[in-house]
MIBA-552418 format. One record per residue: residue in one letter; x, y, z of N, C-alpha, C, O in turn. Coordinates in steps of 0.05 Angstrom, whole numbers, padded with zeros to 5 digits, always signed. Example, Ala and Ser with C-alpha at 12.3 -4.5 7.8 and 13.67 -1.06 7.14 Angstrom:
<pts>
A+00264-00114+00156+00246-00090+00156+00264-00066+00156+00285-00066+00169
S+00257-00045+00142+00273-00021+00143+00258+00001+00157+00268+00023+00161
</pts>
This chain:
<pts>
X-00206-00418+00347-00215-00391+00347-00242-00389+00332-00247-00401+00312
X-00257-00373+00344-00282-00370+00326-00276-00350+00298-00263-00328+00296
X-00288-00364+00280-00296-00349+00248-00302-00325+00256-00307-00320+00280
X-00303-00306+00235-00306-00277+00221-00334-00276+00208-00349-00294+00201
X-00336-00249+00207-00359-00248+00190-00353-00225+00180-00349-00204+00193
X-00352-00229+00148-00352-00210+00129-00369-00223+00103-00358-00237+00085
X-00402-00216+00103-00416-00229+00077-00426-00206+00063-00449-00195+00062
X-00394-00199+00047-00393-00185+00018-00388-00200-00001-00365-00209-00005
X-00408-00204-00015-00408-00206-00048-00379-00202-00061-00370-00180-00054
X-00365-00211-00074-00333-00204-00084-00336-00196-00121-00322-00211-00134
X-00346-00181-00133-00337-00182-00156-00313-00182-00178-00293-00167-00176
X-00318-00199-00195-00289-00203-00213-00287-00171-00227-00304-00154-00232
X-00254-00172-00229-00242-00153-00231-00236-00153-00259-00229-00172-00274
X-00240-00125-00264-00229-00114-00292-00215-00083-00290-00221-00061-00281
X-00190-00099-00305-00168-00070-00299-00174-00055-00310-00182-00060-00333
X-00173-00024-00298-00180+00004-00312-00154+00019-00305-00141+00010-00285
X-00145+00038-00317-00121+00059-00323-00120+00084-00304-00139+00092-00291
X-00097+00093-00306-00107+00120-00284-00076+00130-00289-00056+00117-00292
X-00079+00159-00289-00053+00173-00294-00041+00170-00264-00054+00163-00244
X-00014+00177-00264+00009+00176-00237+00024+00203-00236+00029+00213-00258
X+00029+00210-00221+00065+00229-00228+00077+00205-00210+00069+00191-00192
X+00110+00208-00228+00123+00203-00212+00144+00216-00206+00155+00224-00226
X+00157+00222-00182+00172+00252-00181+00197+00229-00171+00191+00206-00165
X+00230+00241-00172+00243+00237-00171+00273+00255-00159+00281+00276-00169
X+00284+00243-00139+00301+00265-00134+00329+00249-00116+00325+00234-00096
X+00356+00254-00126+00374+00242-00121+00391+00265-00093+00397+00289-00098
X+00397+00254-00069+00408+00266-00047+00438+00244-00037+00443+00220-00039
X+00450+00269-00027+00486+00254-00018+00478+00267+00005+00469+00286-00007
X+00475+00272+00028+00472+00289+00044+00449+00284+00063+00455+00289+00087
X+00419+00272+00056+00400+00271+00072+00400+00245+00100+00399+00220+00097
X+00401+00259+00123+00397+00241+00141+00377+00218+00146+00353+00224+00144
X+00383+00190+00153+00355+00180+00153+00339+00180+00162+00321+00164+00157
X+00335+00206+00190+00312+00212+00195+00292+00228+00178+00268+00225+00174
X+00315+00251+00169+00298+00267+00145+00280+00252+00130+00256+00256+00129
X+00296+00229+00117+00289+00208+00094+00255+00195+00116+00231+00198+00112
X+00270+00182+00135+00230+00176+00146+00208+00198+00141+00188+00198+00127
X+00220+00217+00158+00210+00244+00167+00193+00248+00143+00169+00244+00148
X+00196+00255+00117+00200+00270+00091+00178+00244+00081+00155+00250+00077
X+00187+00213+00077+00170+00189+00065+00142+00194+00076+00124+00199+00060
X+00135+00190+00117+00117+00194+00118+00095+00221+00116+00071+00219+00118
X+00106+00243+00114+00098+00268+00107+00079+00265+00081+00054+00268+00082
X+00096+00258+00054+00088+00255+00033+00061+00234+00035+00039+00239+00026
X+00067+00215+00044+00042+00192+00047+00021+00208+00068-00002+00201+00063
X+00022+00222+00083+00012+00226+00092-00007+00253+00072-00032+00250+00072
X+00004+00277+00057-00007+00287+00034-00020+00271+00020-00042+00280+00015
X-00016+00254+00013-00041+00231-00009-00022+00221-00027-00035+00212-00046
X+00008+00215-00032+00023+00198-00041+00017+00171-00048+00026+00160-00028
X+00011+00157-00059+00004+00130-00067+00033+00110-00051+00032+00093-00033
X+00060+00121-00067+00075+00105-00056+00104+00129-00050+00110+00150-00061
X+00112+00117-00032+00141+00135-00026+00165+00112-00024+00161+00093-00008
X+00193+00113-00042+00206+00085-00031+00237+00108-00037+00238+00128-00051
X+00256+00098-00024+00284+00108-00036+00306+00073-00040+00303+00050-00034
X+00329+00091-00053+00338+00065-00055+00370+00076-00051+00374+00100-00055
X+00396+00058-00042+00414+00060-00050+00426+00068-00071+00426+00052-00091
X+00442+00097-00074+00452+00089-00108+00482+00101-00107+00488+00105-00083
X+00504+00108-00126+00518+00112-00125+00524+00133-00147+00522+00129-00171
X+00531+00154-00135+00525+00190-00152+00556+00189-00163+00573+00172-00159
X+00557+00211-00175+00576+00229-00192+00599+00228-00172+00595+00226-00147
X+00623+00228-00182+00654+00226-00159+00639+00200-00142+00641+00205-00118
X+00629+00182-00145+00625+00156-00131+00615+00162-00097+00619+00148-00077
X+00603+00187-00099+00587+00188-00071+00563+00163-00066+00551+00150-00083
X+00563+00163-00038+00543+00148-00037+00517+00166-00038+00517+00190-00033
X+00497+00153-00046+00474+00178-00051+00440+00165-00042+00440+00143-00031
X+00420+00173-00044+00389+00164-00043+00376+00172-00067+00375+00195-00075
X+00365+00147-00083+00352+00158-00095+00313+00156-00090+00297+00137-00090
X+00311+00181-00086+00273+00185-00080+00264+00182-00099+00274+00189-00120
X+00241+00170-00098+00213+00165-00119+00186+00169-00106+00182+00154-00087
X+00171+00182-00112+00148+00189-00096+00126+00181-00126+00130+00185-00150
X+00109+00171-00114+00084+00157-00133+00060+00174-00126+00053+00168-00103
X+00044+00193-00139+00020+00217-00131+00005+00216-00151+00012+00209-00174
X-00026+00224-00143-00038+00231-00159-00030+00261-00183-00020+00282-00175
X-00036+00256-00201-00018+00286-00213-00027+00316-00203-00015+00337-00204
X-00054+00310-00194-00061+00336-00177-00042+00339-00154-00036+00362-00146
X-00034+00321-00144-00010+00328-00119+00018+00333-00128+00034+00339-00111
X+00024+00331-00149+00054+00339-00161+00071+00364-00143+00090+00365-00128
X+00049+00385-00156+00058+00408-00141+00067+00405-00106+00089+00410-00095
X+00043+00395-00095+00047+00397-00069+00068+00379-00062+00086+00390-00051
X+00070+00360-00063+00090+00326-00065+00119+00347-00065+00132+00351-00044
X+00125+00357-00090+00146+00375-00106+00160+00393-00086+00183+00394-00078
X+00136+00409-00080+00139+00428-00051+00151+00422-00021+00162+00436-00004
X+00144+00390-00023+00150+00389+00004+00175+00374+00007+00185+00374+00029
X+00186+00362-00013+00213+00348-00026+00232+00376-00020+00251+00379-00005
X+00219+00395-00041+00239+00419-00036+00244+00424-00009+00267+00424-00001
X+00228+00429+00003+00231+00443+00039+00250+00420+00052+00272+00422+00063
X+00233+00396+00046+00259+00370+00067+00275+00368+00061+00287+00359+00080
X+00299+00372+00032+00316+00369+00030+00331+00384+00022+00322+00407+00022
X+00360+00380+00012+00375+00401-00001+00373+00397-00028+00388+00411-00041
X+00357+00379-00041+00359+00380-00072+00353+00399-00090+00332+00412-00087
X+00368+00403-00108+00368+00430-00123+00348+00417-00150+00347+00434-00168
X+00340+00402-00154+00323+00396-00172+00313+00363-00176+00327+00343-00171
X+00281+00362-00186+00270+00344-00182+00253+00333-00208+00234+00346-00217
X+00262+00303-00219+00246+00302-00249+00222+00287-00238+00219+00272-00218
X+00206+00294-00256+00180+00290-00256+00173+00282-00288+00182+00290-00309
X+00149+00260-00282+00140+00248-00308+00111+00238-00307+00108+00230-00284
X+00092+00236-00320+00066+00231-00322+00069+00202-00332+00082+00196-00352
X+00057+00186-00316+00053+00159-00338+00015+00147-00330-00005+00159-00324
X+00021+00122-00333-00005+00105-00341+00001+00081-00322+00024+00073-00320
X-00022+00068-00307-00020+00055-00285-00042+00027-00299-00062+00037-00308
X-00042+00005-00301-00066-00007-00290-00076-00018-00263-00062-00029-00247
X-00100-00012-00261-00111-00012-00231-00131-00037-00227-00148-00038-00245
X-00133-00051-00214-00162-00068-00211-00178-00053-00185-00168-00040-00167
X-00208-00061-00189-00217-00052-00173-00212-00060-00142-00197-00079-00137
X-00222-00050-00126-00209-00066-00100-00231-00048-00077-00241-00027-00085
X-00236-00055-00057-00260-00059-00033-00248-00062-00013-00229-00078-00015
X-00252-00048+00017-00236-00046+00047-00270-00060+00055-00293-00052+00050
X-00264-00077+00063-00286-00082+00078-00277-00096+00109-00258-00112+00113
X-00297-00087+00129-00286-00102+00160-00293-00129+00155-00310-00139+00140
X-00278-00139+00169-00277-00176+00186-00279-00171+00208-00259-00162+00219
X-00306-00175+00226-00303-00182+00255-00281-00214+00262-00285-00233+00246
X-00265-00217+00278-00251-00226+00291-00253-00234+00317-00268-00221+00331
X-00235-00260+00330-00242-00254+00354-00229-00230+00374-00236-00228+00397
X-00214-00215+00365-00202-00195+00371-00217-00169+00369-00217-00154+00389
X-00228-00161+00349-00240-00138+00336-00247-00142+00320-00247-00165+00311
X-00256-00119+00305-00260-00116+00276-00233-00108+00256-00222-00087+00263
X-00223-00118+00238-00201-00115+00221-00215-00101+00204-00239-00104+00205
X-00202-00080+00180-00201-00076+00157-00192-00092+00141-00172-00099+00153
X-00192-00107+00114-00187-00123+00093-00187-00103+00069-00203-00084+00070
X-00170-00106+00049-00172-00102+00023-00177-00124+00010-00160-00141+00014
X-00196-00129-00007-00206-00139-00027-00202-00141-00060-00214-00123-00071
X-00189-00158-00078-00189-00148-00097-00194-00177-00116-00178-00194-00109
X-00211-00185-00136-00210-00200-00152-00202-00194-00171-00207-00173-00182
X-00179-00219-00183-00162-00212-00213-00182-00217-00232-00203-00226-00224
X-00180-00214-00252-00189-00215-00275-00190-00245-00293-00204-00251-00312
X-00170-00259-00280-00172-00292-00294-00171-00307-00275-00169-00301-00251
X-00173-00329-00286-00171-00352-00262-00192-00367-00259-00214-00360-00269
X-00188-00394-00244-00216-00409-00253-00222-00396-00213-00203-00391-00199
X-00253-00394-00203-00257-00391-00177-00266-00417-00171-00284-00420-00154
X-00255-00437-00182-00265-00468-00169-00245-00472-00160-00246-00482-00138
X-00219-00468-00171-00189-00465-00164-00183-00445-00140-00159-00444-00133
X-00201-00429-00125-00190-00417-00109-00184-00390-00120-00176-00377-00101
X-00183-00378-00141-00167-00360-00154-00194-00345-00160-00216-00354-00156
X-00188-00314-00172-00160-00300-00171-00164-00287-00142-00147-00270-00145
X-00174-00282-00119-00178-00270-00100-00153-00260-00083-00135-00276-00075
X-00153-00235-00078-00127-00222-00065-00139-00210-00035-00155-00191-00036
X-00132-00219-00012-00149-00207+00011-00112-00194+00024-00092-00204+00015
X-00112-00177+00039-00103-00166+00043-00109-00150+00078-00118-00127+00081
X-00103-00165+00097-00108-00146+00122-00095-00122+00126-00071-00121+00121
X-00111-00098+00136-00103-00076+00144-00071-00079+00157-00072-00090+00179
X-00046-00073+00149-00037-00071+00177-00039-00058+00199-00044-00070+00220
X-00036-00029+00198-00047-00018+00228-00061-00038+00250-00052-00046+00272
X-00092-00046+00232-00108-00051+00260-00094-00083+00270-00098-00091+00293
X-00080-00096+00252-00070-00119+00256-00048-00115+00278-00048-00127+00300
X-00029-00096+00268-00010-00077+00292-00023-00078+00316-00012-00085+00338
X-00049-00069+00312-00053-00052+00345-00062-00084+00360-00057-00092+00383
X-00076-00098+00340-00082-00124+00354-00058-00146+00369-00060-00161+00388
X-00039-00140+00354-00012-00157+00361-00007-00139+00388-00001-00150+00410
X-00008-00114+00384+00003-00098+00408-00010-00101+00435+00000-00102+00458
X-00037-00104+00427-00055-00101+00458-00060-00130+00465-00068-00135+00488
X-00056-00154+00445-00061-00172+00453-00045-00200+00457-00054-00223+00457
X-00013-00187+00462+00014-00185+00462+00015-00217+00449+00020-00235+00465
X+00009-00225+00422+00014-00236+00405+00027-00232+00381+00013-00214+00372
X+00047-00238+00362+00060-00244+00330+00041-00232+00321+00018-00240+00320
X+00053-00209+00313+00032-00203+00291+00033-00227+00258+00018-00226+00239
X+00045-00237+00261+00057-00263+00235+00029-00272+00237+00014-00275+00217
X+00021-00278+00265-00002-00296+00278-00031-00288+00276-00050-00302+00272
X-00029-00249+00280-00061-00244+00270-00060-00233+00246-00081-00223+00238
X-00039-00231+00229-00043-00231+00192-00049-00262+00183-00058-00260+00161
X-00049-00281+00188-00048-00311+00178-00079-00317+00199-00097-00333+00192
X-00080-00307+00214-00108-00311+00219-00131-00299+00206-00151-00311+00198
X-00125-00270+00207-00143-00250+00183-00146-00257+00151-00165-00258+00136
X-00120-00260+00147-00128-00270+00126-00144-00301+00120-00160-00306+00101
X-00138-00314+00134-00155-00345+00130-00187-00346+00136-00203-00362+00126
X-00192-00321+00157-00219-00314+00161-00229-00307+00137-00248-00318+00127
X-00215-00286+00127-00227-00273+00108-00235-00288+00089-00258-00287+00078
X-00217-00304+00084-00213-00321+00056-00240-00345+00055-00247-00356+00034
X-00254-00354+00089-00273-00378+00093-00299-00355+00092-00322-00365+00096
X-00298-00335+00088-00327-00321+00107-00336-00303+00073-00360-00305+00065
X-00315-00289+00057-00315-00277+00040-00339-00286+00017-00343-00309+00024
X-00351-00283+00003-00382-00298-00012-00362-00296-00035-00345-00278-00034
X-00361-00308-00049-00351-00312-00080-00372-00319-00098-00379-00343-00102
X-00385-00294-00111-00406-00308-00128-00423-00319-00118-00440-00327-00135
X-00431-00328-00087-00450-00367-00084-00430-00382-00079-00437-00403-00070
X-00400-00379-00081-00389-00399-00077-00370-00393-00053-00363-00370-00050
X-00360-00414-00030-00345-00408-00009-00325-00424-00013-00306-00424+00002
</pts>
């Protein structure tokens, strides 16, 4: 297959902080469509992360427990829309502290298209070793590539990423 071309510069990463909400809300009752329905809604508002989990409630119901990850300017709205999707009568909420590294979407032409990549250099590591570099293909456009080009997507993530990883500039160094 022919190489990619993505010649961005990669700079090393230094973690910086950033406030979160994280909201919380336990349901016996919610369907798992609601539960999709409701996850991608929220992500789709500007949610960072949406996940639920198995748990086991009061009188040994089976239950969901929600966690929604937001910027704290979205609390309210996040809060709001929890209330409307479900029957929960109340929802905790807490402010905390995140570390972040910086991180970069940059395209990879392909022989398919152009991909999106996330980008992110860790903060240690020797770069003669290969390290610390985190590349990351879009899924979507990887999706739509698997879809239209009725191949594994297993097949154009392990390709994108290995592009990325030969074409990417490190410093002067490849």
């Amino acid at each position: 297959m022919a190489g990619g071309t993505c010649a961005k510069k990669v700079a090393l990463g230094t973690p910086s902080t950033e406030a979160i909400a994280i909201l919380e809300t336990q349901v016996d009752d919610l369907s798992p469509q609601v539960l999709a329905y409701l996850s991608q809604e929220l992500l789709t508002l500007g949610a960072y992360d949406v996940f639920s989990q198995a748990i086991t409630m009061k009188k040994s119901r089976q239950g969901i427990l929600l966690t929604v990850h937001c910027p704290p300017a979205l609390t309210a709205t996040c809060r709001d829309r929890i209330f409307q999707e479900t029957t929960t009568l109340g929802i905790r909420y807490r402010l905390e502290e995140r570390f972040v590294l910086p991180r970069a979407i940059h395209a990879l032409n392909t022989p398919y298209g152009p991909v999106r990549i996330k980008v992110c250099r860790r903060p240690l590591g020797d770069l003669a070793q290969g390290q610390p570099l985190t590349v990351q293909p879009e899924y979507e456009d990887c999706a739509a590539i698997a879809r239209s080009h009725s191949i594994p997507l297993r097949e154009v993530l392990e390709l994108v990423h290995s592009l990325a990883i030969t074409t990417l500039d490190f410093a002067g160094k490849r």
